[in-house]
C-alpha positions, -999 to 999 in steps of 0.1 A, spaced: 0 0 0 10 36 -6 24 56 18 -7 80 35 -10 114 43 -27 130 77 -57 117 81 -54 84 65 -55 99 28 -25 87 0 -9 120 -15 -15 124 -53 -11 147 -82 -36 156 -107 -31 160 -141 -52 174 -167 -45 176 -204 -64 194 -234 -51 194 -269 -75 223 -277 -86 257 -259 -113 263 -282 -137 287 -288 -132 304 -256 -100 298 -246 -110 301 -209 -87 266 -201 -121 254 -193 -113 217 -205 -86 214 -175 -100 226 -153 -128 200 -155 -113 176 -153 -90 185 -123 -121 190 -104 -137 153 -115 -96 147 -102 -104 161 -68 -138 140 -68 -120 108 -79 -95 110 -55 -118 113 -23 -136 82 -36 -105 65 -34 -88 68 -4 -69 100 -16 -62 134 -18 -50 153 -43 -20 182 -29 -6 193 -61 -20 200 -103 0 196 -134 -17 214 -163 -15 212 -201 -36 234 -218 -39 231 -255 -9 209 -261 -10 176 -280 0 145 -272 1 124 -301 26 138 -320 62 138 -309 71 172 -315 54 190 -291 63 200 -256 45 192 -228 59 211 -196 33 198 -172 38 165 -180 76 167 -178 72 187 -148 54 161 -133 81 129 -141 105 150 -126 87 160 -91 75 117 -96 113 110 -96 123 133 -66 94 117 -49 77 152 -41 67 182 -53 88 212 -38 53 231 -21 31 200 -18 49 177 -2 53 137 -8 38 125 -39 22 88 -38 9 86 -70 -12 100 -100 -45 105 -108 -58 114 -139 -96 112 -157 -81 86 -182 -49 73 -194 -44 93 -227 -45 127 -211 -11 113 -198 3 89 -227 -6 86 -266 29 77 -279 46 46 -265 78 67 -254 54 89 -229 43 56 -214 76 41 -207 84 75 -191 53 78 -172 59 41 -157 93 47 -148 90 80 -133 53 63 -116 75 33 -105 104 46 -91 97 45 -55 83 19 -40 36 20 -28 29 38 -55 -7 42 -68 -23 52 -102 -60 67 -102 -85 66 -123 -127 69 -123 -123 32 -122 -104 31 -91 -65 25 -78 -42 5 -100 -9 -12 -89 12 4 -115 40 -29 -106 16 -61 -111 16 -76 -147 -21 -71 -148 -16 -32 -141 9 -28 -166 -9 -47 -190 -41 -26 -186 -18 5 -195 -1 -10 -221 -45 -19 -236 -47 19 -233 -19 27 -248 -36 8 -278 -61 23 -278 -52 56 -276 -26 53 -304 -58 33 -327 -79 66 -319 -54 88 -331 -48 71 -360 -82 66 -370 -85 106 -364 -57 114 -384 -68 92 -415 -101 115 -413 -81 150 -414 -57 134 -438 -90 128 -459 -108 159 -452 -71 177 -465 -72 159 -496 -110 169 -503 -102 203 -498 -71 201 -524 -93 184 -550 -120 211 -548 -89 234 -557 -92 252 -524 -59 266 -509 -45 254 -472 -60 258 -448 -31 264 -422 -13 302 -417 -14 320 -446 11 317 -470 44 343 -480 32 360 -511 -10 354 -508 -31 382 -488 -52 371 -457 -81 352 -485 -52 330 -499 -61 338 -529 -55 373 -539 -17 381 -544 1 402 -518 13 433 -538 50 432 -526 57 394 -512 48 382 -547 70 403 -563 99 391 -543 89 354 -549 87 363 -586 122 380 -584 139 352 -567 125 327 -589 140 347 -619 171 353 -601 177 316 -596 169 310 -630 195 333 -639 226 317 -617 219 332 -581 222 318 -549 195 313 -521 216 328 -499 226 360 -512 186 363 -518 181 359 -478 206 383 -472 186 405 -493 151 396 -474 169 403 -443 189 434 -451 148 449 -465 136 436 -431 115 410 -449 99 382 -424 75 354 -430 42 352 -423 50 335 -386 75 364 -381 105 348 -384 138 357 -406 144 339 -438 176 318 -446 181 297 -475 165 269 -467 128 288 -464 135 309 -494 140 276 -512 109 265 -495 86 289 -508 96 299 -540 95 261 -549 66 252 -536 41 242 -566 13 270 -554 35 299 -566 27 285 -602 -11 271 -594 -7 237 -586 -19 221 -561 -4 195 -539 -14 171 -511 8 148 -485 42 155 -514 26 148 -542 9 169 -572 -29 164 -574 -39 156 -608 -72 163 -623 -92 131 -633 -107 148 -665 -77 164 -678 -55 138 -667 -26 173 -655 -17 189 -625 -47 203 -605 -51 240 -609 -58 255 -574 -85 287 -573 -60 314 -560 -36 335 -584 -4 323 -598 28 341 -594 46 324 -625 32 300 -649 44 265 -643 74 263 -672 85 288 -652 82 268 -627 97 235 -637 129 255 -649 132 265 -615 124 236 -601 156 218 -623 184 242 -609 183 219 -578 197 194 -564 172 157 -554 159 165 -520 159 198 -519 129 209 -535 98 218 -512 65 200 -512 55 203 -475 73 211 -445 90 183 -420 119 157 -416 113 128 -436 84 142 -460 81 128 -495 99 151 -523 96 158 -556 124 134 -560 106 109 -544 134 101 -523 138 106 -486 165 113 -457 161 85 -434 183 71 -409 194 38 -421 212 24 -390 194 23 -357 217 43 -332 225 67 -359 223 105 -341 223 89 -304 260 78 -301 287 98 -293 329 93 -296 345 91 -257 377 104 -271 364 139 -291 324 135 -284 316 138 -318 287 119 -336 293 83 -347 277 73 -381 268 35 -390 291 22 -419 291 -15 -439 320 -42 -429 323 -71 -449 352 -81 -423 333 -96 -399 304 -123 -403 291 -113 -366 295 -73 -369 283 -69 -408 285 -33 -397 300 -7 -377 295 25 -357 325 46 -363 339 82 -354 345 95 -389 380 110 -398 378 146 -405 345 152 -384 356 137 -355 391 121 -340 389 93 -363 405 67 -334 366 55 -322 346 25 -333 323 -3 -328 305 -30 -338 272 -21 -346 248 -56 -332 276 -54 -300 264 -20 -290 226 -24 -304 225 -55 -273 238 -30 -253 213 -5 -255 188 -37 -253 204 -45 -219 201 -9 -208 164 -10 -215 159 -45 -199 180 -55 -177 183 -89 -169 182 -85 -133 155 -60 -132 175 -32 -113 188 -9 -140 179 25 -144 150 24 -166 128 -11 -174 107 -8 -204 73 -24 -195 70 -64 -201 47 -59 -233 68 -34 -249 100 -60 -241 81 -86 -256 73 -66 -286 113 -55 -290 128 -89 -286 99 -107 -309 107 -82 -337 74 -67 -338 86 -33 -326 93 -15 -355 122 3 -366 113 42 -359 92 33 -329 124 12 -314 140 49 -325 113 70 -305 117 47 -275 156 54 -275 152 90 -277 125 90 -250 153 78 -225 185 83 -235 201 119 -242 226 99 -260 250 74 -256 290 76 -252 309 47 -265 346 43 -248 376 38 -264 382 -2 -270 418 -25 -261 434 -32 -290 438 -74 -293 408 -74 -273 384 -98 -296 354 -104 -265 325 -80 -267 327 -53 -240 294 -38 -231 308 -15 -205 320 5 -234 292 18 -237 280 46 -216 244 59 -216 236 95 -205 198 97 -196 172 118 -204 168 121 -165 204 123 -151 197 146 -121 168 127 -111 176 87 -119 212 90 -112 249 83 -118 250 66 -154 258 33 -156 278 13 -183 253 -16 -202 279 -44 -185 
């Protein structure tokens, strides 16, 4: 049993999540359900003594922040919150107001679980966040949570694309060179589109056109400064000649069989466009914003090995890329600090430091740092995990990972070499070779 307060009651935090403050933005949304928190609570034996709140702020995709939430792990791993007092455990009005991605649920276990008679609070009643069957019934809303997401993003995925073949423009924040209706040029933004495009036609650089932008005190439609890589970004984008695009690729028109033609005013006409388009390189030409988004190339920047971007060299600290060896049946390949870059005197095998990280994440014992949650283990050492969710996991918990200097004639596998630094160093502790 959990630790109780005066008066018999177990300590708990409330947190409360809305992805939208809308229309009213009044916070309304959180502050319901703290109060059904409150109400919970007292039906259970507990009483809530501190709030975590995040208003407007979505949880299902892995680019946004979430300070209440982090706030919360941390106070979770301290064991109290600095005016409150101890803190026993969590209640919430369901589980995805805390977790939609499976990185936020290993995070919210570990920090729940990291003290011993700690409870978890729903309006079904306390849960023993350490039995199978608790983490199991987490793990089934977890599921859930991430089938509802992806059943709602499939329907504003669809609703985007009916909007596109209707020919209507974006709906997001206006874009550089359109007035407020989208559709009506803006008198000077389009003529610097339409002078960039020429002057790229003509043998110029994208960065000597930012300079310009910036030296005329030119800023985007969010406020910020350009650079090169949004200059290349808009004036490459296929609206600025009509066309209309969806998800990376060009709609095209089932009667004409040719691109769609959008209902807002063209800067150039789309030869113009196409010669633009062919002054550069694969890759670099926009279709819509993000890492990993579909080009006009058709080809992507993807991480090919799975520790690429999370290990670091112990002799100069610098990155460590993945690399092919056909020297070795049991390491076909190899993390390695690159000559140039880095020191050039750092490498390892690449499965070697992959079971690391494995070990890290579950330990055989069961006393390491951080233990991912017995159906997410299962998942990772059946294969069923995936390839970017084993990434997402990784990044959840480690900051990165420092891989020491090997002996030379040493042939045995040395897990120690490898170092992990945590997401949550000041609050987990000292870290830990994967021995």
């Amino acid at each position: 049993m959990a630790n109780t307060a005066e008066g018999g009651l177990i300590p708990v935090a409330s947190y409360a999540r809305t992805s939208q403050d809308a229309p009213q933005r009044d916070a309304r949304g959180v502050r319901h359900q703290h109060r059904i928190n409150e109400r919970t609570a007292r039906e259970h034996g507990c009483v809530v003594v501190a709030t975590y709140t995040d208003n407007a702020r979505n949880a299902t995709k892995d680019d946004r922040e979430r300070p209440g939430f982090d706030h919360l792990l941390a106070d979770l791993h301290r064991g109290h919150a600095f005016a409150a007092g101890p803190l026993h455990g969590v209640v919430a009005v369901a589980d995805d107001r805390l977790y939609r991605r499976p990185e936020d649920f290993i995070r919210f276990t570990a920090a729940l679980t990291s003290a011993p008679g700690r409870v978890y609070v729903d309006r079904d009643g306390l849960r023993n966040p350490y039995s199978k069957a608790g983490l199991l019934q987490g793990a089934d809303s977890l599921q859930g949570a991430v089938a509802e997401g992806e059943t709602r993003s499939r329907r504003v995925q669809d609703w985007h694309w009916s909007r596109a073949m209707d020919g209507l423009p974006h709906s997001g924040p206006r874009p550089f060179g359109w007035q407020e209706d989208r559709r009506t040029l803006h008198p000077v933004e389009s003529e610097l589109v339409r002078k960039a495009i020429e002057d790229r036609i003509g043998g110029g650089s994208m960065g000597r056109v930012a300079r310009e932008w910036n030296a005329s005190g030119v800023t985007g439609t969010r406020g910020g400064r350009p650079n090169p890589q949004t200059v290349t970004q808009i004036i490459t984008a296929p609206r600025v000649c009509g066309f209309r695009a969806n998800r990376g690729e060009l709609l095209i028109d089932p009667a004409t069989e040719k691109p769609l033609v959008g209902a807002w005013e063209a800067i150039v006409t789309p030869e113009r466009w196409a010669e633009l388009c062919s002054t550069f390189s694969a890759g670099s030409l926009y279709m819509h914003r993000g890492p990993l988004s579909p080009r006009l190339t058709d080809r992507k920047s993807s991480p090919k090995y799975l520790l690429t971007g999370f290990l670091r060299c112990g002799v100069c600290d610098q990155p460590m890329g993945g690399s092919k060896s056909s020297r070795s049946r049991k390491s076909p390949y190899n993390y390695v600090c690159a000559a140039g870059r880095g020191c050039g005197r750092c490498a390892i095998s690449g499965p070697l430091v992959e079971e690391a990280v494995e070990r890290l994440l579950s330990p055989v014992d069961g006393q390491g740092r951080v233990r991912l949650p017995e159906p997410m283990r299962l998942r990772w050492q059946s294969g069923e995990m995936g390839f970017e969710e084993k990434r997402k996991v990784i990044a959840s918990v480690f900051t990165h990972l420092v891989i020491a200097s090997g002996r030379k004639g040493c042939g045995a596998w040395d897990h120690s070499r490898v170092v992990p630094v945590w997401k949550w160093a000041d609050r987990i502790g000292g870290a830990d070779p994967a021995a």
